[in-house]
C-alpha positions as a Markdown table, in Angstrom:
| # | Residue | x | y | z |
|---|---|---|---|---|
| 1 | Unk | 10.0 | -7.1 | 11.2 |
| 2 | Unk | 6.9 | -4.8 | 10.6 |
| 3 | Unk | 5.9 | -4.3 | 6.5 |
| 4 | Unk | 7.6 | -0.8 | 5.9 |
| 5 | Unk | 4.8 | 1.4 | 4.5 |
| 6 | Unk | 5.3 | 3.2 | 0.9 |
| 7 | Unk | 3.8 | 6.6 | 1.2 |
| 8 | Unk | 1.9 | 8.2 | -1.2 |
| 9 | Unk | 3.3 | 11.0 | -3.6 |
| 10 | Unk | 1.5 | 14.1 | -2.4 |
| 11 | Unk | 1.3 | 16.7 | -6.1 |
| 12 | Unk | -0.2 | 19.8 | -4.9 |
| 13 | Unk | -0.2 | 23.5 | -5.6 |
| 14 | Unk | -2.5 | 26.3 | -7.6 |
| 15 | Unk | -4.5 | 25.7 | -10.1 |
| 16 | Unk | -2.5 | 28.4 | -12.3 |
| 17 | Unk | 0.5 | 30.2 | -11.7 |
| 18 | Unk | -0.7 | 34.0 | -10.9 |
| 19 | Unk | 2.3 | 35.8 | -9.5 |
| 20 | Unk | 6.2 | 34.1 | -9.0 |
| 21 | Unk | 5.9 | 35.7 | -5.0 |
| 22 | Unk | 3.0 | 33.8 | -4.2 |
| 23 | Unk | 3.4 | 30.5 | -5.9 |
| 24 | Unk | 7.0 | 30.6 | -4.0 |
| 25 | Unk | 5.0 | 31.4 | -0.6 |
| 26 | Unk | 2.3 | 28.1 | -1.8 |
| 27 | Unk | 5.2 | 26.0 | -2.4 |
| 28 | Unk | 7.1 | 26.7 | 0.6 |
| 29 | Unk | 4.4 | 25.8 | 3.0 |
| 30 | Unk | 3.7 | 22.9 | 0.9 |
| 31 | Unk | 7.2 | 21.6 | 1.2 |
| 32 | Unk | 7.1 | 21.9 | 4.7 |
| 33 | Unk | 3.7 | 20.4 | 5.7 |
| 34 | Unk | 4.7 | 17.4 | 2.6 |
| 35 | Unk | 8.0 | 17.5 | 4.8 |
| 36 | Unk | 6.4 | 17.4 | 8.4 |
| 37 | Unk | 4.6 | 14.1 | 7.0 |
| 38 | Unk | 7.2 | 12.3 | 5.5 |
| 39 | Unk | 5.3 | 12.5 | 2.0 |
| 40 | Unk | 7.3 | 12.5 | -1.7 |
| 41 | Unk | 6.4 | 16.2 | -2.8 |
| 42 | Unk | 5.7 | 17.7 | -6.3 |
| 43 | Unk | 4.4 | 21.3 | -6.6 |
| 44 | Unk | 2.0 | 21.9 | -9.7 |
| 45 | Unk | 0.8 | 25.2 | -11.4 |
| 46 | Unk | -0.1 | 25.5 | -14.3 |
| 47 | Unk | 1.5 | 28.1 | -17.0 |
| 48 | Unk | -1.4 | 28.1 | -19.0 |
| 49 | Unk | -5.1 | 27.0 | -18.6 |
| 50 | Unk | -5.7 | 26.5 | -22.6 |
| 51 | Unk | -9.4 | 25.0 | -21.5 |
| 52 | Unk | -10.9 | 28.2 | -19.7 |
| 53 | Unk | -15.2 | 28.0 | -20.0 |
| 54 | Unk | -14.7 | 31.5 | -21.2 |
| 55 | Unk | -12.5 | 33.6 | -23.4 |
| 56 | Unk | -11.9 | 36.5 | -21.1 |
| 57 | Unk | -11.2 | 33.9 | -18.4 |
| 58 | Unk | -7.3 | 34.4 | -16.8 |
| 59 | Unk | -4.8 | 31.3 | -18.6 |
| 60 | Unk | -2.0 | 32.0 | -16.6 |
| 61 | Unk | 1.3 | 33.6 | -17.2 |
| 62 | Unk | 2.3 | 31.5 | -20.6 |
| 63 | Unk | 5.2 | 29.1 | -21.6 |
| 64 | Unk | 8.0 | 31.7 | -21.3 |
| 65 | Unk | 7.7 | 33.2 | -17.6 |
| 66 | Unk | 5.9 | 30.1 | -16.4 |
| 67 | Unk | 8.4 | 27.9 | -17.2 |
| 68 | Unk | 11.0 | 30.4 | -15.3 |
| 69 | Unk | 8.8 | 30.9 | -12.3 |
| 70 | Unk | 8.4 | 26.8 | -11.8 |
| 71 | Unk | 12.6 | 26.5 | -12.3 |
| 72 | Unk | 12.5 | 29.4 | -9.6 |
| 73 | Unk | 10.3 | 27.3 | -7.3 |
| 74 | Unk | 12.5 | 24.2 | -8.3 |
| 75 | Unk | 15.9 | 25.7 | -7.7 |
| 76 | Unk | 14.9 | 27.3 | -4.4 |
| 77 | Unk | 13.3 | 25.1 | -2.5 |
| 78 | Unk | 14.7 | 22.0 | -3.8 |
| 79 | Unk | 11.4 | 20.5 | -5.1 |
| 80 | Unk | 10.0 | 18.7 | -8.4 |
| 81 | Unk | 8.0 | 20.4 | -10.1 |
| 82 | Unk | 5.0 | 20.0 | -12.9 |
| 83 | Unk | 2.6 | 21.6 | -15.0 |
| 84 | Unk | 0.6 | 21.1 | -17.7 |
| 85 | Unk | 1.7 | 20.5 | -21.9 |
| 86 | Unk | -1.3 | 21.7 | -24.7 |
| 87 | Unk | 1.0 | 21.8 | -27.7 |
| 88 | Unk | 3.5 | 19.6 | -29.2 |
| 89 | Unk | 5.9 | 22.3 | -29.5 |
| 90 | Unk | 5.6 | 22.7 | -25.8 |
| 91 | Unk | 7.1 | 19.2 | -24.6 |
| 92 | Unk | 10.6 | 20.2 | -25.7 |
| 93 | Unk | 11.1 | 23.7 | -23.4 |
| 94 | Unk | 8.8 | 22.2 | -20.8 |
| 95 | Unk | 11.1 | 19.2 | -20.3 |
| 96 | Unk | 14.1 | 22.1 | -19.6 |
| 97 | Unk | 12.2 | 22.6 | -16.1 |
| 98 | Unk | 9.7 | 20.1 | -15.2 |
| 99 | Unk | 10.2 | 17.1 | -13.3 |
| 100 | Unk | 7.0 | 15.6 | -14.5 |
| 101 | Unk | 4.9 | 16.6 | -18.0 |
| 102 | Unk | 1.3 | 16.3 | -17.2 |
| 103 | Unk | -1.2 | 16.1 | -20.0 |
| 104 | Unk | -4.4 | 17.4 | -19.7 |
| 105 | Unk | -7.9 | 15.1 | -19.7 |
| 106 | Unk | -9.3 | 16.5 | -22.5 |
| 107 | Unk | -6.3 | 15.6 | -24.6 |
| 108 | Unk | -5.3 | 12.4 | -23.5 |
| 109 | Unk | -5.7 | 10.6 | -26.6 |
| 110 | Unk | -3.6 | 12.8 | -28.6 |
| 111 | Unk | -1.3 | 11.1 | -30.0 |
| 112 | Unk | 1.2 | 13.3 | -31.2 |
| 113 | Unk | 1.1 | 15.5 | -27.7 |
| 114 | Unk | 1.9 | 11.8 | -25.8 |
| 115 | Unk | 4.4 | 11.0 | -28.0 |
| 116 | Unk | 6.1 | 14.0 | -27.9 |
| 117 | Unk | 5.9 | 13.9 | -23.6 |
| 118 | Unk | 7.4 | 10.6 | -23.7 |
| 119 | Unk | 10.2 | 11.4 | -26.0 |
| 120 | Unk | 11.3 | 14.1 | -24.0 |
| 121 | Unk | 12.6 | 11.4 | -21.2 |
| 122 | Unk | 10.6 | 12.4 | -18.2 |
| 123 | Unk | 7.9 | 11.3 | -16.2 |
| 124 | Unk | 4.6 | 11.8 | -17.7 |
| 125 | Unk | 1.2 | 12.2 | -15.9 |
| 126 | Unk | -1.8 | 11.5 | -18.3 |
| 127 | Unk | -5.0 | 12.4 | -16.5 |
| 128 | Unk | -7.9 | 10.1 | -17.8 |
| 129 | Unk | -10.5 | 11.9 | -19.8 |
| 130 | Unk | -14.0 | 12.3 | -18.3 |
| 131 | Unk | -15.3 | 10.4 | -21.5 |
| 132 | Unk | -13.1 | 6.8 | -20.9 |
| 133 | Unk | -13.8 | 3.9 | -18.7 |
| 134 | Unk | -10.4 | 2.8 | -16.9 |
| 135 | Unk | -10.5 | -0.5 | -19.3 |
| 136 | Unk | -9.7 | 2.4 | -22.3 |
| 137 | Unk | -6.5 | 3.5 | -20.7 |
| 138 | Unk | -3.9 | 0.3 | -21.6 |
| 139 | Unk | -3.8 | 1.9 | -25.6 |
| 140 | Unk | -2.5 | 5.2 | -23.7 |
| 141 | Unk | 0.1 | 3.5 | -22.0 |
| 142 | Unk | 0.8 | 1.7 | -25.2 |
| 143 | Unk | 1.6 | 5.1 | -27.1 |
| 144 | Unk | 4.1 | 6.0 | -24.0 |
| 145 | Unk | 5.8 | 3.0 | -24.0 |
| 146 | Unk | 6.3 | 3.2 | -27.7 |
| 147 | Unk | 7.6 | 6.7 | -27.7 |
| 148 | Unk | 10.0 | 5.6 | -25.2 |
| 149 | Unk | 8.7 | 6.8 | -21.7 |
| 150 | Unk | 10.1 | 4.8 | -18.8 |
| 151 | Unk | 8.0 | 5.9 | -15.9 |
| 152 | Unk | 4.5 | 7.4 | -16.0 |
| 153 | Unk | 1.2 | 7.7 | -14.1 |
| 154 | Unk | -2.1 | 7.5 | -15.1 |
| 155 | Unk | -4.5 | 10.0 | -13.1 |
| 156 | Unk | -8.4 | 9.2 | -12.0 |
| 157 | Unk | -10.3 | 12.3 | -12.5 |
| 158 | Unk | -13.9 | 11.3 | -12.4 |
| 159 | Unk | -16.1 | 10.4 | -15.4 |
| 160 | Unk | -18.9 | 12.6 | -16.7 |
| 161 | Unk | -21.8 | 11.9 | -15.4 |
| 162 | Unk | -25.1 | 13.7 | -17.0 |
| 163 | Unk | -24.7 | 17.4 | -17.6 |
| 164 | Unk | -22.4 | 19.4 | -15.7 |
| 165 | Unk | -21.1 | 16.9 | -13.0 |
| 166 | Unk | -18.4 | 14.1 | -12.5 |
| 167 | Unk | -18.8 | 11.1 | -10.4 |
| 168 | Unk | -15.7 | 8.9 | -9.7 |
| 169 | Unk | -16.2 | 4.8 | -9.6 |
| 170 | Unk | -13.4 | 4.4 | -6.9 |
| 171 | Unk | -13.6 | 0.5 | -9.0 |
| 172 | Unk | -11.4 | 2.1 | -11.3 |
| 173 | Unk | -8.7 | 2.7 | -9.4 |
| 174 | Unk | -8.4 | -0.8 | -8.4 |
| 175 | Unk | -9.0 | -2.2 | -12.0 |
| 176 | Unk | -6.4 | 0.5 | -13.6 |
| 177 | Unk | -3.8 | -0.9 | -11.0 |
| 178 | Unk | -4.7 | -4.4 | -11.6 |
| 179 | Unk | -3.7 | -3.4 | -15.3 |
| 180 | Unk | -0.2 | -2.4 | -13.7 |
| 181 | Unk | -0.6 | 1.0 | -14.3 |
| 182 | Unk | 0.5 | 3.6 | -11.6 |
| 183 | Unk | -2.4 | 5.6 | -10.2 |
| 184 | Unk | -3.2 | 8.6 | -9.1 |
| 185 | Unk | -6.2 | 10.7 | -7.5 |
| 186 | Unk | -7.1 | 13.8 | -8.4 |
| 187 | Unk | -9.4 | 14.7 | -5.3 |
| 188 | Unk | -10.1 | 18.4 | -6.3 |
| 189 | Unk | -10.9 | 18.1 | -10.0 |
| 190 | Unk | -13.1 | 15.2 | -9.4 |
| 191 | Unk | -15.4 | 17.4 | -7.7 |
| 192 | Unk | -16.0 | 20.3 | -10.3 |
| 193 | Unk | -18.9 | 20.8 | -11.8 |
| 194 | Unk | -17.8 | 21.6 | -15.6 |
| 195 | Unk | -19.6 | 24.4 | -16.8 |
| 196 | Unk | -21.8 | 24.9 | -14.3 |
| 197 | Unk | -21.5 | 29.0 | -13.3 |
| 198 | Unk | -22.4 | 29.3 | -17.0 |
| 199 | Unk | -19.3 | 31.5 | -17.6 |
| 200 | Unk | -16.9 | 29.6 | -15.3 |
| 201 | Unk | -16.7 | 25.5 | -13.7 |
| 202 | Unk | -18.6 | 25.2 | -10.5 |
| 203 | Unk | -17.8 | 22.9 | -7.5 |
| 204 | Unk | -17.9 | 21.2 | -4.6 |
| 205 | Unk | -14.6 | 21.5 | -2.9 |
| 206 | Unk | -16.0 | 20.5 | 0.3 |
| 207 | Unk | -16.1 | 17.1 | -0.6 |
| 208 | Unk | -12.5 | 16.5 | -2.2 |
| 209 | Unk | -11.1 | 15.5 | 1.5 |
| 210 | Unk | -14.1 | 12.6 | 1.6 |
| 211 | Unk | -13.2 | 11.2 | -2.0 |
| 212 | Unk | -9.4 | 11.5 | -1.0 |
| 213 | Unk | -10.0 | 9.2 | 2.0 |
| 214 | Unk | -11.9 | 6.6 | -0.4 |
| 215 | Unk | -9.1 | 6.9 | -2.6 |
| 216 | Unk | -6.3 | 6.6 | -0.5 |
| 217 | Unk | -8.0 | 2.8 | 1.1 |
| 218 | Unk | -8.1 | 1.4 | -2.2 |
| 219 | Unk | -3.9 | 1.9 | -2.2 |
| 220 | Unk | -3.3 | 4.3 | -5.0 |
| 221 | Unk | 0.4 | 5.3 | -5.4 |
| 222 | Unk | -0.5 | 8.9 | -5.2 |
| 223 | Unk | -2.8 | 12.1 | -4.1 |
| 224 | Unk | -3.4 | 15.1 | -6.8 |
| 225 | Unk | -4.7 | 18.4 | -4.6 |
| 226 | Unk | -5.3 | 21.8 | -6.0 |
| 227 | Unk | -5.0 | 24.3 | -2.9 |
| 228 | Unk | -4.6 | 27.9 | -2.5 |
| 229 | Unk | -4.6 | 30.4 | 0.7 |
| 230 | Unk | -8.4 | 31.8 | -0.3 |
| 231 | Unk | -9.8 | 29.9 | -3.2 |
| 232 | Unk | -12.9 | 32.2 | -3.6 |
| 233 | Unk | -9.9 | 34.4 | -5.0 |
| 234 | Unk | -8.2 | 32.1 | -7.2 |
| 235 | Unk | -8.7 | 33.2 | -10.8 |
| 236 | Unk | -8.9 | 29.4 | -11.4 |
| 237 | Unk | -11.0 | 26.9 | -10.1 |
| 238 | Unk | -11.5 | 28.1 | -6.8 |
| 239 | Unk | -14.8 | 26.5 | -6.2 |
| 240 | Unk | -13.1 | 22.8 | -6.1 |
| 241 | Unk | -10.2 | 24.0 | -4.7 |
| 242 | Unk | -9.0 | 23.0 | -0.8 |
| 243 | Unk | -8.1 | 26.1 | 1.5 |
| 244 | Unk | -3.9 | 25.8 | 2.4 |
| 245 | Unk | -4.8 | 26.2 | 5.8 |
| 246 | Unk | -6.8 | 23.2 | 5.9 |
| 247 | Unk | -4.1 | 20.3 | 3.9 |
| 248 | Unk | -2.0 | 19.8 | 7.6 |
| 249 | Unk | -5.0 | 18.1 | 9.1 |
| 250 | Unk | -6.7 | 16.8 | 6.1 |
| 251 | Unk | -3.3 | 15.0 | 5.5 |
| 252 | Unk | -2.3 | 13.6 | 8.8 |
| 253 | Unk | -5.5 | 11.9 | 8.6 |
| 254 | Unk | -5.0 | 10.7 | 4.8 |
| 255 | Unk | -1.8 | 9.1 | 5.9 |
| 256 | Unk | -3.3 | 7.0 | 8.3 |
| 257 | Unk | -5.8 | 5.7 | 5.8 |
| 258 | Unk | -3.1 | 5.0 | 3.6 |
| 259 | Unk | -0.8 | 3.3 | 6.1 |
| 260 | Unk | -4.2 | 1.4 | 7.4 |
| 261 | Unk | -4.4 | 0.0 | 3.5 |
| 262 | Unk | -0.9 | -1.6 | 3.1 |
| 263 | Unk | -0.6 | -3.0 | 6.5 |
């Protein structure tokens, strides 16, 4: 009988929720093009973006309505759903909604903010900081485990490389899943350009899909996409971000990488 081919968790959404009618309308087509492909599906938004370049930059709609736009999303169309924690006080209400807790980068060594994720009894995503090598990221998963947390991922989203740019060592997927740590990409923050508009992080969304194939060869578990209908008007990020219209046929040709890689 032919190997029967795990596919990879698809997480995709905004970078930060603007408005509960068009995160519903994101979702919604995400669900059905994640559906149309036979791909696990989590919808992410942030509520709140606490490491905007700039104080006068948008953050999002808070904890509060956030939280009850993503159980709207959840309850409506059936989905998981994730966002990001800052704040240990936040792990407790956020676990109320979310199917997964995802901790930012830049706080991934917290530990108070990991501990408090894992106690909560959900999934936690940790994204690796810019600033550790994937050999640094067994003491995280030690602090989960501790704390209690049955399932979690780890997430690749590039290293700093020099001043305002990332570069990802598609090594470290393989070495962080050697380690038997579940992985995922992050194609679209791997491409910013921290910083780099002086008030606001640059990009080069363009080349997420190219980094997503590479990705998806070595055999990681899962794909991290920020998307939204016109990124150039996404208060967020836009400048990394993939167009919606785009994700059918970037996908259907991702999933035959990844299919290629466990055959």
């Amino acid at each position: 009988m032919p190997k029967k081919i795990k596919p990879f968790t698809f997480i995709a959404g905004p970078c930060v929720l603007e408005d509960k009618s068009s995160a519903l309308k994101i979702a919604k087509r995400l669900k059905s093009i994640a559906e149309s492909l036979e791909l696990p599906f989590i919808f992410k938004a942030s509520y709140d973006k606490a490491n905007r370049t700039s104080i006068n930059s948008y953050r999002g709609p808070g904890l509060r309505v956030g939280l009850e736009i993503l159980y709207e999303i959840k309850s409506k169309l059936n989905i998981a759903v994730t966002s990001d924690i800052h704040l240990v006080e936040e792990a407790e209400p956020a676990s109320k909604v979310l199917d997964i807790i995802q901790v930012p980068a830049f706080l991934c060594r917290q530990t108070d903010l990991i501990s408090a994720a894992a106690a909560t009894g959900r999934t936690i995503n940790v994204k690796k900081g810019q600033f550790l090598s994937p050999l640094e990221i067994q003491p995280i998963a030690d602090k989960l485990k501790e704390a209690g947390c049955k399932k979690y991922y780890i997430t690749e989203r590039g290293s700093s490389f020099g001043y305002q740019n990332l570069v990802v060592d598609m090594r470290s997927l393989i070495w962080m899943r050697e380690q038997g740590h579940p992985v995922i990409f992050d194609a679209t923050h791997s491409v910013q350009r921290p910083g780099a508009l002086g008030q606001a992080t640059g990009g080069d969304g363009a080349m997420a899909p190219h980094l997503a194939r590479a990705a998806l060869a070595t055999g990681v578990d899962g794909l991290f996409m920020e998307t939204h209908p016109k990124p150039s008007q996404s208060p967020s990020d836009g400048a990394n971000m993939i167009p919606l219209a785009l994700l059918p046929k970037i996908l259907r040709k991702l999933k035959i990488i990844h299919e290629a890689s466990q055959s």
